[in-house]
C-alpha positions, 0 to 999 in steps of 0.5 A, a space after each residue: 846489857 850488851 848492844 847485841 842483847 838489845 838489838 835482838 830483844 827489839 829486832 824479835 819482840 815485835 815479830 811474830 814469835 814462835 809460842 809453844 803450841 799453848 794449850 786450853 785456849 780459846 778461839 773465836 770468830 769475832 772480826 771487826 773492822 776496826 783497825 785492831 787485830 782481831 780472831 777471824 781477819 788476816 793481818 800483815 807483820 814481820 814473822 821471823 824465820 823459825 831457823 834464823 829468828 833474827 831474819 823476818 818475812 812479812 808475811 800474812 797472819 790469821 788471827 785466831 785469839 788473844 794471849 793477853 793484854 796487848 798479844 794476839 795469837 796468829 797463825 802465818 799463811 803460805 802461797 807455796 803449793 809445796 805446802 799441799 799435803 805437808 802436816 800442820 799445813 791446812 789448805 785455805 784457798 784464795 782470799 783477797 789477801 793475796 794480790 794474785 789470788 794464789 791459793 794459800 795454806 795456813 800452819 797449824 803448828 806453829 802458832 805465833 805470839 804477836 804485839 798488837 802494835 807490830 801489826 801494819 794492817 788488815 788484809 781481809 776477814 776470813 768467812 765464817 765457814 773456813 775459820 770454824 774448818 781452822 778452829 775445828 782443827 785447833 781444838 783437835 790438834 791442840 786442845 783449844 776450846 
C-alpha cells in the first residue's frame, strides 16, 4: 500500500462521506442526550468538501438514521442565505446550534455516511416538529420509510 493510498483512507474515513442517497431507509426521531449520535440531534464533525474530498469543513450535521453498526447517516446544514430557494436545500430556521443565531438551511440530497466516533459533539436536538418537516421530505425525495 502506498503512503498516498493510506493517508487519503484516513484523511476521508473518518469524514463525512458522501453515500449514494440509499434508498428504503429509515428515519426516526429519537434523540437522547447521551453522548452518542443519534436521529433528531445536530452534531459537529469533519465534512468534506464534495469537489476536493481530501479538503474538509467542520461543520453542523443532523442526524437523521443509522447505516450500521457504528455509521450514522447525517445531512450537513448551511447558514448561507445563498441556499434559500436552491433544490435540495430546506430552510430550517435558527437553533442553538449556531452561535450567532443565523438562519440555516439543511441538504437533502447529499446524504453523509459518518463514523460515529469522528463526531466531537452534540450541538442541539432539533424539535420535534422541524425534523417530521425533514423526514417528510426524505421519504418523498428518497423513498425512505
Amino acid at each position: 500500500m502506498s503512503l498516498r493510498s493510506s493517508v487519503t483512507r484516513l484523511l476521508t474515513r473518518p469524514l463525512g462521506r458522501r453515500a449514494a442517497v440509499p434508498r428504503g431507509r429509515r428515519v426516526s426521531y429519537r434523540p437522547r442526550r447521551d453522548g452518542s449520535a443519534d436521529p433528531g440531534e445536530v452534531v459537529w464533525t469533519r465534512v468534506a468538501f464534495e469537489d476536493r474530498p481530501q479538503e474538509s469543513k467542520d461543520r453542523p450535521v443532523l442526524i437523521v438514521g443509522f447505516k450500521g453498526r457504528g455509521t450514522v447517516l447525517g445531512l450537513m446544514l448551511s447558514t448561507q442565505e445563498s441556499r434559500a430557494g436552491q433544490d435540495g436545500w430546506l430552510p430550517l430556521g435558527t437553533g442553538p446550534w449556531d452561535a450567532r443565531g443565523r438562519k440555516s438551511y439543511v441538504r437533502l440530497d447529499r446524504v453523509l455516511e459518518i463514523d460515529a466516533k469522528s463526531i466531537r459533539r452534540e450541538g442541539a436536538v432539533l424539535d420535534q416538529a422541524r425534523f417530521q418537516d425533514i423526514a417528510a421530505s426524505l421519504r418523498a425525495r428518497h423513498g425512505w420509510s
